[in-house]
C-alpha positions in Angstrom: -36.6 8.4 -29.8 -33.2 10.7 -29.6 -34.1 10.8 -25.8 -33.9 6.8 -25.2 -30.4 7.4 -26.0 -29.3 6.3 -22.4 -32.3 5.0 -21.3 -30.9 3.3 -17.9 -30.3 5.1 -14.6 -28.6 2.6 -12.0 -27.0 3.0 -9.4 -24.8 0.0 -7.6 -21.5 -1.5 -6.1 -19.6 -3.4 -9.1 -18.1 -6.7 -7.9 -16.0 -5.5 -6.1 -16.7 -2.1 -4.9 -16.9 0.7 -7.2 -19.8 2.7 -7.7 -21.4 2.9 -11.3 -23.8 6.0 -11.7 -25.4 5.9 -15.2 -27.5 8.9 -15.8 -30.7 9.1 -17.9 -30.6 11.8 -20.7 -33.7 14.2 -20.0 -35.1 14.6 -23.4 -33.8 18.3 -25.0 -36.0 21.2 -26.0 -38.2 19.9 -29.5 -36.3 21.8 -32.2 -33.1 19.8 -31.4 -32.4 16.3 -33.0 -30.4 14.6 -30.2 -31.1 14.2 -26.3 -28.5 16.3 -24.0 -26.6 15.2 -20.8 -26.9 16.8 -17.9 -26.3 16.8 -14.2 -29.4 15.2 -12.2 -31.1 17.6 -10.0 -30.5 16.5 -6.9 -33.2 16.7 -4.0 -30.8 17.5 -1.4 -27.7 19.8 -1.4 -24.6 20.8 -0.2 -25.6 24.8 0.2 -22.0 26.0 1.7 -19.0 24.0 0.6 -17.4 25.1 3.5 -19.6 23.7 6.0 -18.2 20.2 4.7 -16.2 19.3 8.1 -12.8 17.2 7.0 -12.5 15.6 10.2 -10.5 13.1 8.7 -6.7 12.5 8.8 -4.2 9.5 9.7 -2.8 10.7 13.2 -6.3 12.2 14.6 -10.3 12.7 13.8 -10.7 9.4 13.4 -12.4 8.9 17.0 -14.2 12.8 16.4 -15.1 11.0 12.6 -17.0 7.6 14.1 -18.4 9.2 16.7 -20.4 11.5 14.5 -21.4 8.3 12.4 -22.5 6.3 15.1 -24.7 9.8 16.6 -26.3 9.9 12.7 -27.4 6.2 12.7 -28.6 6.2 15.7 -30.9 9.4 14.8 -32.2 7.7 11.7 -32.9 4.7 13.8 -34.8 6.7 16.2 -36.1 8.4 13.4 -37.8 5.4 11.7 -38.7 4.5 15.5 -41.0 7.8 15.5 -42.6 6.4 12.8 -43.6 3.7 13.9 -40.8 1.1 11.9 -38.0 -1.0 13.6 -34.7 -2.6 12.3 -33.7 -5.9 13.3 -30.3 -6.0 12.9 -27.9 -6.2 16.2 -24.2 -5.6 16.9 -24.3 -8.8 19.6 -26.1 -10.9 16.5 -24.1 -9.9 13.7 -21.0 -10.1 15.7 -21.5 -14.0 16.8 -23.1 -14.9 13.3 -19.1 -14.1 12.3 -17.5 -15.9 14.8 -20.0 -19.0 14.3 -19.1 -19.4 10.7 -15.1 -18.9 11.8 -15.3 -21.8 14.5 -17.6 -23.9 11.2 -14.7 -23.3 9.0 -11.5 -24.1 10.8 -13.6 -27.3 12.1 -14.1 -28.1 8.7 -10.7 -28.5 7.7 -9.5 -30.2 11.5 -9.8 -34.0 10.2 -7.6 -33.6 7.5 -5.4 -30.6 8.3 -4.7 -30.3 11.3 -4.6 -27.1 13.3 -1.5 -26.1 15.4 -0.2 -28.2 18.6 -1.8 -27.5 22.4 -1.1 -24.1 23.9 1.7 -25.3 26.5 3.6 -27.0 23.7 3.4 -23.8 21.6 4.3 -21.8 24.9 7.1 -24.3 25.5 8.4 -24.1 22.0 8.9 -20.2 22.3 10.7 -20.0 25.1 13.0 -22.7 24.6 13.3 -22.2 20.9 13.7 -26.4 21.1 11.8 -26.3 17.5 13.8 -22.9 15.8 15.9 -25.5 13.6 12.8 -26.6 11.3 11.9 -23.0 11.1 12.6 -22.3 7.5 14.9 -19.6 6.6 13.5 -16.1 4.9 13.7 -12.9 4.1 11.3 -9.9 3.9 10.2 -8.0 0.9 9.3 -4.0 1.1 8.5 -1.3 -1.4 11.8 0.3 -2.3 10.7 4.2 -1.4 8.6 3.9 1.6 9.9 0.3 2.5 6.5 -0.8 3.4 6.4 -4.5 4.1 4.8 -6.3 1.4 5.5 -10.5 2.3 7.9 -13.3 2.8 10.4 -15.5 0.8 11.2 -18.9 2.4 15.2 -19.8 1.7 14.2 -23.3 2.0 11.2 -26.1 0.4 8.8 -26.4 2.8 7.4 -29.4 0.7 9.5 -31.9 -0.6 9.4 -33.1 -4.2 7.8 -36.2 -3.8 4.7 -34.5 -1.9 4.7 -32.2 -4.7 4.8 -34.9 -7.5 1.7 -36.5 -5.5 -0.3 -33.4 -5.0 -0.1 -32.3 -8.6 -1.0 -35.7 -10.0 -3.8 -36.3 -7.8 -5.4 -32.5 -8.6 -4.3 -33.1 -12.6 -6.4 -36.5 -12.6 -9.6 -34.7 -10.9 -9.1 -32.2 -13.4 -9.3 -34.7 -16.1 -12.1 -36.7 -15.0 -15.2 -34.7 -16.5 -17.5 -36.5 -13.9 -16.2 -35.2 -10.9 -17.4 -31.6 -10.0 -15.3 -29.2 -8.1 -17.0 -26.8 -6.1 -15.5 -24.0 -6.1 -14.5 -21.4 -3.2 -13.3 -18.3 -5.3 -15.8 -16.0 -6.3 -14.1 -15.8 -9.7 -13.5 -17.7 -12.5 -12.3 -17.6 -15.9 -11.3 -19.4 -18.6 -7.6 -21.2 -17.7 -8.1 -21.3 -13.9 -8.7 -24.8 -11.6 -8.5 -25.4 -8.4 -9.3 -28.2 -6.2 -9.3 -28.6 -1.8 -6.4 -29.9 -0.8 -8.9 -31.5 1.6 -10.6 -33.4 -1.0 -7.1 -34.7 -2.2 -5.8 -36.0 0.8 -9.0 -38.1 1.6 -9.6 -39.4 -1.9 -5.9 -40.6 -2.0 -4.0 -43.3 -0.5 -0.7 -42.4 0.0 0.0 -42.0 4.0 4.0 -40.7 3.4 2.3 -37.3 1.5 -0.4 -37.2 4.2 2.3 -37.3 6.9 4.9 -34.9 4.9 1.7 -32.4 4.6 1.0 -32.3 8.2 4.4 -32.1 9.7 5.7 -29.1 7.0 2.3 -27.5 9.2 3.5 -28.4 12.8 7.2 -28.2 12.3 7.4 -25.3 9.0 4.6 -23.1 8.3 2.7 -22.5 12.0 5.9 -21.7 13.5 7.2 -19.6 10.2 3.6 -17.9 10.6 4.2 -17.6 14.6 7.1 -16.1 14.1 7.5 -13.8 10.6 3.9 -12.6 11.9 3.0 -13.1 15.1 3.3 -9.6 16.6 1.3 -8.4 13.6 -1.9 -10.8 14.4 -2.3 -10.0 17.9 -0.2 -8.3 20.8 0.4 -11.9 22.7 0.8 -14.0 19.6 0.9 -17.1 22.0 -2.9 -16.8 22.6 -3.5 -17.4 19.4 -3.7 -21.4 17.9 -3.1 -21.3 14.1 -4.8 -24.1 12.1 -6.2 -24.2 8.5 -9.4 -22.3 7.0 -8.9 -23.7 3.3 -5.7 -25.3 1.5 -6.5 -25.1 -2.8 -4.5 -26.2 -5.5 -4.6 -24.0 -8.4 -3.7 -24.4 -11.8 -3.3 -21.4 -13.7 -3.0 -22.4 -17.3 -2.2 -20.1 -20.0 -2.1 -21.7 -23.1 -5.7 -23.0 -22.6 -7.0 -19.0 -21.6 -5.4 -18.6 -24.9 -8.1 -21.1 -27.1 -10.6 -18.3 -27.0 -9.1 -16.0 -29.4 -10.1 -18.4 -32.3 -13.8 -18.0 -31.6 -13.7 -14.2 -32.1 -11.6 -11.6 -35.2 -10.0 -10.5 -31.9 -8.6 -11.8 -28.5 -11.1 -10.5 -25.4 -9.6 -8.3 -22.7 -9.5 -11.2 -20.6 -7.3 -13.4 -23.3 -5.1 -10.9 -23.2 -4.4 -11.4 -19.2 -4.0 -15.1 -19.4 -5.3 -16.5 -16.5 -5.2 -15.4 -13.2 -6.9 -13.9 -10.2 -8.4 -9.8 -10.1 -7.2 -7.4 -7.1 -9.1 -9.6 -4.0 -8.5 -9.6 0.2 -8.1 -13.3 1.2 -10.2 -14.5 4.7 -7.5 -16.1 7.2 -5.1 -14.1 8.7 -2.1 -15.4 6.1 -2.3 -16.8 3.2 1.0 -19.2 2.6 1.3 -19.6 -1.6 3.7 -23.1 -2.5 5.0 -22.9 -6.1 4.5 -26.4 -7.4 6.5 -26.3 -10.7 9.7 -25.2 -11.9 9.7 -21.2 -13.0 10.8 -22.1 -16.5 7.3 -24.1 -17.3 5.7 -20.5 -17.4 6.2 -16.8 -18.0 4.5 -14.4 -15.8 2.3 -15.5 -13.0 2.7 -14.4 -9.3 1.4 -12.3 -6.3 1.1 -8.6 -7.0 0.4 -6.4 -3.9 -1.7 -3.7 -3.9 0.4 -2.1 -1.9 3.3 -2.2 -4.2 2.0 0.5 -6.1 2.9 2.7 -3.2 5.9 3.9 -4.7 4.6 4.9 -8.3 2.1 7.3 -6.0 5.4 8.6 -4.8 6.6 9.7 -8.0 3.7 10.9 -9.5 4.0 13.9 -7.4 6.6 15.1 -9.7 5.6 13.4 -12.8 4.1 16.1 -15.9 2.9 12.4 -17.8 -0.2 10.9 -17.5 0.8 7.8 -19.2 2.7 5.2 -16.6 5.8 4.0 -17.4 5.5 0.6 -17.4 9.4 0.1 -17.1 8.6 1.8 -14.1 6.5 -0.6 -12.3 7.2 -2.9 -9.9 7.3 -6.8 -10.8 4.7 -9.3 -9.2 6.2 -11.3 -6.2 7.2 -15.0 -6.5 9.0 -17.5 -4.6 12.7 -17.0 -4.9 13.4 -21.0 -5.4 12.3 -23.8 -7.2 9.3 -26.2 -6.5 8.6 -26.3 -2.6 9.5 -22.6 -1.9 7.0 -20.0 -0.3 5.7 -16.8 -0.5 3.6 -15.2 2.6 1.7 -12.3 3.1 -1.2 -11.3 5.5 -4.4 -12.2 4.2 -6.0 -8.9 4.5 -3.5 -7.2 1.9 -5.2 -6.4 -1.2 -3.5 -8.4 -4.0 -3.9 -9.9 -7.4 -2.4 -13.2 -9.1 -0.4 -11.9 -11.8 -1.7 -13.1 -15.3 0.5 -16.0 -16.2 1.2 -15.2 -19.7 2.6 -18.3 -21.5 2.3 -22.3 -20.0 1.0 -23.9 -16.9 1.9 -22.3 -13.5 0.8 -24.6 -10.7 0.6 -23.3 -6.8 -0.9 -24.6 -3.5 -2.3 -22.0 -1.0 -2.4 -22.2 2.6 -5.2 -19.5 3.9 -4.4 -19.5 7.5 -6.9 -18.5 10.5 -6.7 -18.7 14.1 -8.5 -18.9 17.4 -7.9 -17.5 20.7 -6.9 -20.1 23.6 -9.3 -21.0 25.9 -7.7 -19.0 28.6 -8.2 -16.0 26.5 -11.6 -16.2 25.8 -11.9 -14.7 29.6 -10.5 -11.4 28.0 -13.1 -11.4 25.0 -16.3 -13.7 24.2 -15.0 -14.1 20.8 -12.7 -16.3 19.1 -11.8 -14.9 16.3 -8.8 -12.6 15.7 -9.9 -8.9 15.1 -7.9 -8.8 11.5 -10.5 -11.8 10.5 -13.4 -10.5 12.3 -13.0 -7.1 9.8 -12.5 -9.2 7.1 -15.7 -11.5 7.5 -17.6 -8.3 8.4 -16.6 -6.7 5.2 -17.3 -9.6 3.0 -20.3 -10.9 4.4 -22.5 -7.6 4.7 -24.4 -7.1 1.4 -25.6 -10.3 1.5 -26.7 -11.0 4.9 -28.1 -7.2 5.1 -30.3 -7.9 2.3 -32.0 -10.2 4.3 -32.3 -7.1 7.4 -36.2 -7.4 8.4 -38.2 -4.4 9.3 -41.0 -4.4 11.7 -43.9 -1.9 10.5 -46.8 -0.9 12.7 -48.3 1.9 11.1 -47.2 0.9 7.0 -48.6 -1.5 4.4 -46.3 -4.3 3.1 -45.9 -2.6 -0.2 -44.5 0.8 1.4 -42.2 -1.4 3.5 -40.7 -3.0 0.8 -39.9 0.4 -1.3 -39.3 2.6 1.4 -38.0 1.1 4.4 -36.5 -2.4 3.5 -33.7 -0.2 1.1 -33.2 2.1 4.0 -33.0 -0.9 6.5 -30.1 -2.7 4.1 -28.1 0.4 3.6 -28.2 0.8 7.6 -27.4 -3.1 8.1 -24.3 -2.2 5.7 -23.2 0.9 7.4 -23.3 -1.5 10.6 -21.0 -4.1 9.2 -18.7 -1.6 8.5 -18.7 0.1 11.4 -17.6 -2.9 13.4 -15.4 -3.9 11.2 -13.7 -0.3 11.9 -14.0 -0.9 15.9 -12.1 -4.4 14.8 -9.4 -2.6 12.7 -9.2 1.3 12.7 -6.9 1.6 10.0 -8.5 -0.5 7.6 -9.0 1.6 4.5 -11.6 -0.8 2.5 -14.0 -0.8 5.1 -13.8 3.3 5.9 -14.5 3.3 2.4 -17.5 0.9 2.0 -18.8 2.5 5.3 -18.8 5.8 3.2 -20.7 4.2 0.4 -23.4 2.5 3.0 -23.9 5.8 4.0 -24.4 7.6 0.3 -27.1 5.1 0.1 -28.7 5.9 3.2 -28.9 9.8 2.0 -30.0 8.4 -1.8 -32.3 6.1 -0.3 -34.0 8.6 2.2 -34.8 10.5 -0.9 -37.1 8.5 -1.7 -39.4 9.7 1.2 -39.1 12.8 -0.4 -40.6 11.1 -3.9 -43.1 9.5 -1.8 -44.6 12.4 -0.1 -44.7 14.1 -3.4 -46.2 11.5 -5.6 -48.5 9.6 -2.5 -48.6 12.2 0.3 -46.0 10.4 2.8 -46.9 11.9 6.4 -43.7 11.5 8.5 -43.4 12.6 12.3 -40.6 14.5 12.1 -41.3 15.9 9.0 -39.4 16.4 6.0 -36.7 19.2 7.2 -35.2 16.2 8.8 -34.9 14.4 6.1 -33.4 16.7 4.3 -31.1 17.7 7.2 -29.8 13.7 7.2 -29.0 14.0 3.8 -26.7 16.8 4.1 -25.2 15.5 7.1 -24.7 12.6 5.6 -23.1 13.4 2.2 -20.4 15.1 4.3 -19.9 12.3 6.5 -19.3 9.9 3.2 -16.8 12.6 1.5 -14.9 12.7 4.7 -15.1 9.1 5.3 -13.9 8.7 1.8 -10.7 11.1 2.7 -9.8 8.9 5.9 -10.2 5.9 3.3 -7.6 7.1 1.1 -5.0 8.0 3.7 -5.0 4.3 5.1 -5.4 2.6 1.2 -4.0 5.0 -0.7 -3.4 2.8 -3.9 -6.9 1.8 -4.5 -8.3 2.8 -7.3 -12.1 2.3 -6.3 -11.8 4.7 -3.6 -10.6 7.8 -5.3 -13.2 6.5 -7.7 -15.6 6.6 -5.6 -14.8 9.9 -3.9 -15.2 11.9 -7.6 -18.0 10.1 -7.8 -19.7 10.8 -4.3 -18.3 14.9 -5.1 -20.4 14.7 -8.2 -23.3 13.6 -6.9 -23.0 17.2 -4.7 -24.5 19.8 -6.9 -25.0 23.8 -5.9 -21.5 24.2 -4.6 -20.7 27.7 -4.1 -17.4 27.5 -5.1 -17.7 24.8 -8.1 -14.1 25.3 -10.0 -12.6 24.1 -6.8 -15.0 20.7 -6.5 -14.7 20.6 -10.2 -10.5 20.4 -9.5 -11.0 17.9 -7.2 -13.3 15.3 -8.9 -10.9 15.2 -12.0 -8.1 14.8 -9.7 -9.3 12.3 -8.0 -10.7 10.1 -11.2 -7.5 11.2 -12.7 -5.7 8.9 -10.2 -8.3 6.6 -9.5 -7.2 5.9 -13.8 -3.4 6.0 -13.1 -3.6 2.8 -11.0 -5.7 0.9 -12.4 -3.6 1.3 -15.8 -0.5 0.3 -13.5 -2.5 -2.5 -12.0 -3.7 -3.6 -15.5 0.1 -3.0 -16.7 1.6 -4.7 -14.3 -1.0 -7.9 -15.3 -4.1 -7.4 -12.9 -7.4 -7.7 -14.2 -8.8 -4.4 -13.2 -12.1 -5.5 -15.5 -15.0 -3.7 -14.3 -13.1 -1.7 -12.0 -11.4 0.2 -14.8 -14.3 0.4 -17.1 -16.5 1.9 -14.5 -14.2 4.6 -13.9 -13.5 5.4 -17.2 -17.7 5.6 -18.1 -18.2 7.8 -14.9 -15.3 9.9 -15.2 -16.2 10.2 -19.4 -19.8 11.2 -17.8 -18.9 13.8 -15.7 -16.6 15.2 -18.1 -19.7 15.2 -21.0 -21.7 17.0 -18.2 -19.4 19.8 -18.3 -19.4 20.0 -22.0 -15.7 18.7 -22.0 -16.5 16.6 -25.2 -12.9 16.0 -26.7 -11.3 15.0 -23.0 -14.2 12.8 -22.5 -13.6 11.3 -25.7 -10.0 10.5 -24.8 -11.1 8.9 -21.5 -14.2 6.7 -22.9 -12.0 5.2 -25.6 -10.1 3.5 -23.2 -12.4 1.0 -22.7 -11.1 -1.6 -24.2 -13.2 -4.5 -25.2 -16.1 -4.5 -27.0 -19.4 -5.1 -26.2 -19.4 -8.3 -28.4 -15.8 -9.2 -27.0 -18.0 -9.6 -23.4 -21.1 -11.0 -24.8 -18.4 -13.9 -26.3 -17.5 -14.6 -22.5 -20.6 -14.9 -21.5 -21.5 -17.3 -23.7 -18.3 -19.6 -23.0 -18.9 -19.0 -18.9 -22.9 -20.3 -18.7 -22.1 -22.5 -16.4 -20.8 -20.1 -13.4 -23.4 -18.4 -12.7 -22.0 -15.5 -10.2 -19.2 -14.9 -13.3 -21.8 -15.0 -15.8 -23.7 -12.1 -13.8 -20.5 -10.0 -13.4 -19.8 -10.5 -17.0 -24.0 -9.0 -18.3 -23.2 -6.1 -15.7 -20.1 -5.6 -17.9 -21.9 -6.0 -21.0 -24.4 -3.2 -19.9 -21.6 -0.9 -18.9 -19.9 -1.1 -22.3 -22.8 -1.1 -24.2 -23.4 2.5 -22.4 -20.1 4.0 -22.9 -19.9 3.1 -26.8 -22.8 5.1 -26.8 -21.5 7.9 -24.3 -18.8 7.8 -26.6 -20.6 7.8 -29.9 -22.6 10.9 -28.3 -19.5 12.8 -27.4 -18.4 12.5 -30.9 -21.1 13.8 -32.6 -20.8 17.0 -30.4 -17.7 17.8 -31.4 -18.3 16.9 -35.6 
């Protein structure tokens, strides 16, 4: 049937963060031949655009902004409460559960790796500056326009070439051995990429000099590098804090082997084309210290692109007529400046990528760096952990632990529990997360913005009380109006959540994604050309950096296709059937190209679940696209 066209609606987070709206196509009136797209009617709506309160804005609003969030979860609380259903999830619990799992994994790593030297020695060491010599020598690197600070570049090895020469023969030999299984800590993996725990290394060898070259270059090079490049950045008394190790992995980033899969298909995937490396990510730890292992002229490509490099293309757009970006233009990733030895650091919680390494075998050894307070300081807070890691874990830890949010019913059957209120329960858990993680660090764009999206799905997921007392006669307490009421207030929370987001991240693509996307989910706006303005714009840009980030040799993968299928949607919506074309042939690969990958990547299962999510989403823009190209014939 014409109308099964797009048969899926879904809507969900891709890996890592952008929203994916596919709309089903209504069937169209019986004399035509093919189904129509159109805008979903929406339950709840926006009546007066101007009644949208922007309360955001970098210097102030932001205290005005969280106060009305934390008023409207506690009113749906209270309002599930009146009805007789509870949430258990706690701020007290949530909060410890985080700083359990901290204190687990610096323990973890103690034996081998050990963490930084007793608090008077540290204390000691500052004000005498008795250890200064063995600090290596660096220099900072900043974005050229708005010299924002991106990382560090040690002058000097911190690991001599012997070490080296053992750590790369012990990880190459592990990688050889087909009977030894890695477990792995990333949460992706493609074709070309290995890593093992520097951990694992240093126990399964024998060779005491590298053990001992390993731990000093901690005590006497990197903690005090770290302490002292950092330090003020971390916490306001940096000598309350004792650095030690969360994870140390060797990776091997190998080219020419990410290049084998163009044989097994007429033409290389999107990912072949990257080589191998790592997609826009935030590292846990509070500093991540990268070690290049091998000489630069082994490889081409490779490195450490910041997110935050972008910063200066933004500048320049303002007065740019182009769409395209120049790719002259851009920025190149950031490496080491020496040879084997040499460092690059950056704080953790920067969003970057690992440049695709394009040609050979680029081989590095990360540091990811965490911290806990002193003993003495634990009087001033009952955590341990250091507020720029507490956001982080909150961030990264709350889909899945909310999933597992219970609900206590009193007056509901299991079955209405579990379609009603366990969604609404999660999406609250979420907002939660988020919200702390915003107490932790208030200018942390990424978790303003996946507050914002917690609390779309609280206004999409109250709409299904609506459903319910339609289809089953849902009695509520309160009623309906309230409802209703929520979801207004809460779509204009989530667009001006979404604002504040892009004023701290402003080169992240998902968010102005996701704020065209949250706009076109508002339907009956009285003054619609405006709105329509600002959706484009804001996919519009949201497609400008991911092309740089993709140009520049980030894996923007589902990112960039999402984008591209909602913004294509929207524009199909609005009958703008030859722009959409333009935007929804930028999708790249093809759906057999992905269904290839998933073949070769069976045997990692979280990649293999990323990849059929992809698979799906171009499956449904080739036939967007197909559609759109009918209309115009």
């Amino acid at each position: 049937m014409a109308n099964e066209e797009y048969s899926c609606f879904c809507q969900a987070f891709s890996p890592s963060g952008s929203r994916i709206s596919l709309r089903s196509l209504p069937p169209k009136k019986p004399f035509h031949e093919e189904a129509t797209i159109r805008r979903e009617s929406a339950k709840s709506r926006v009546d007066d655009w101007s009644e949208v309160s922007y309360l955001s804005s970098r210097n102030s609003g932001a205290d005005a902004l969280r106060h009305s969030i934390q008023s409207t979860l506690s009113e749906i609380e209270s309002f599930s409460r009146n009805n007789g259903v509870t949430f258990v999830s706690h701020e007290d619990s949530i909060l410890n559960d985080i700083h359990q799992q901290q204190i687990v994994d610096a323990q973890t790593m103690a034996s081998t790796l050990p963490p930084e030297d007793d608090h008077e020695a540290r204390l000691s060491s500052t004000t005498t500056n008795q250890d200064s010599s063995s600090i290596p020598s660096y220099q900072w690197l900043h974005t050229e326009r708005a010299h924002k600070p991106l990382a560090i570049q040690t002058k000097q090895p911190i690991l001599d070439d012997t070490t080296i020469a053992w750590i790369r023969g012990q990880a190459h030999s592990i990688w050889n051995d087909a009977s030894k299984t890695v477990e792995s800590r990333f949460t992706y993996q493609r074709k070309g990429n290995y890593e093992v725990h520097l951990s694992d290394l240093i126990e399964q060898g024998s060779n005491v000099n590298a053990r001992r070259e390993i731990r000093q270059a901690l005590q006497q090079k990197i903690y005090p590098l770290v302490r002292e490049a950092f330090g003020t950045s971390l916490a306001d008394d940096p000598c309350s804090l004792q650095f030690c190790v969360y994870d140390a992995i060797v990776i091997r980033y190998n080219a020419t082997e990410a290049g084998l899969c163009e044989n097994t298909i007429e033409s290389v995937t999107f990912e072949t084309k990257l080589g191998a490396g790592q997609p826009l990510h935030r590292d846990l730890g509070l500093v991540s210290v990268n070690v290049m292992l091998n000489s630069p002229n082994e490889f081409e490509g490779g490195g450490t692109f910041m997110e935050d490099q972008l910063q200066d293309l933004l500048w320049e757009s303002s007065t740019r007529k182009d769409e395209e970006v120049d790719q002259n233009s851009l920025p190149l990733p950031l490496k080491p400046m020496g040879g084997p030895g040499h460092a690059l650091l950056h704080l953790s919680s920067d969003r970057h990528a690992g440049a695709s390494t394009r040609r050979g075998v680029r081989d590095i050894l990360v540091f990811f760096l965490t911290a806990s307070k002193t003993a003495t300081d634990l009087d001033k807070d009952q955590y341990s952990t250091p507020l720029l890691e507490q956001a982080a874990r909150l961030k990264s830890t709350a889909r899945a632990q909310c999933e597992k949010c219970l609900v206590k019913s009193i007056s509901f059957d299991e079955s209405c529990k579990s379609a009603i209120w366990q969604p609404l329960a999660s999406a609250i858990c979420r907002a939660k997360y988020q919200h702390l993680a915003i107490q932790a660090i208030p200018t942390d764009g990424e978790a303003w913005q996946y507050l914002g999206m917690a609390l779309c799905d609280i206004q999409q997921t109250l709409g299904m009380f609506i459903m319910a007392k339609e289809q089953s006669g849902l009695e509520l307490v309160s009623g309906l109006d309230v409802v209703l009421e929520y979801q207004q207030r809460l779509v204009q929370l989530s667009i001006s959540i979404l604002e504040m987001a892009k004023q701290f991240t402003p080169c992240d693509a998902r968010v102005w994604h996701n704020l065209a996307w949250v706009l076109d989910q508002t339907t009956g706006l009285t003054n619609k050309p405006e709105i329509d303005h600002e959706i484009q714009s804001n996919y519009s840009r949201a497609m400008e950096l991911h092309q740089a980030f993709q140009q520049a040799g980030c894996d923007v993968g589902i990112d960039y296709d999402s984008t591209i299928l909602n913004y294509g949607l929207y524009l199909a919506n609005e009958d703008h059937f030859s722009k959409a074309v333009k935007v929804l042939e930028l999708i790249r690969p093809s759906a057999l190209q992905v269904q290839q990958q998933m073949m070769e990547q069976k045997s990692q299962t979280q990649q293999e679940q990323k990849l059929q999510q992809r698979f799906g989403l171009i499956q449904d823009a080739q036939r967007l696209l197909s559609y759109c190209q009918r209309q115009l014939s």
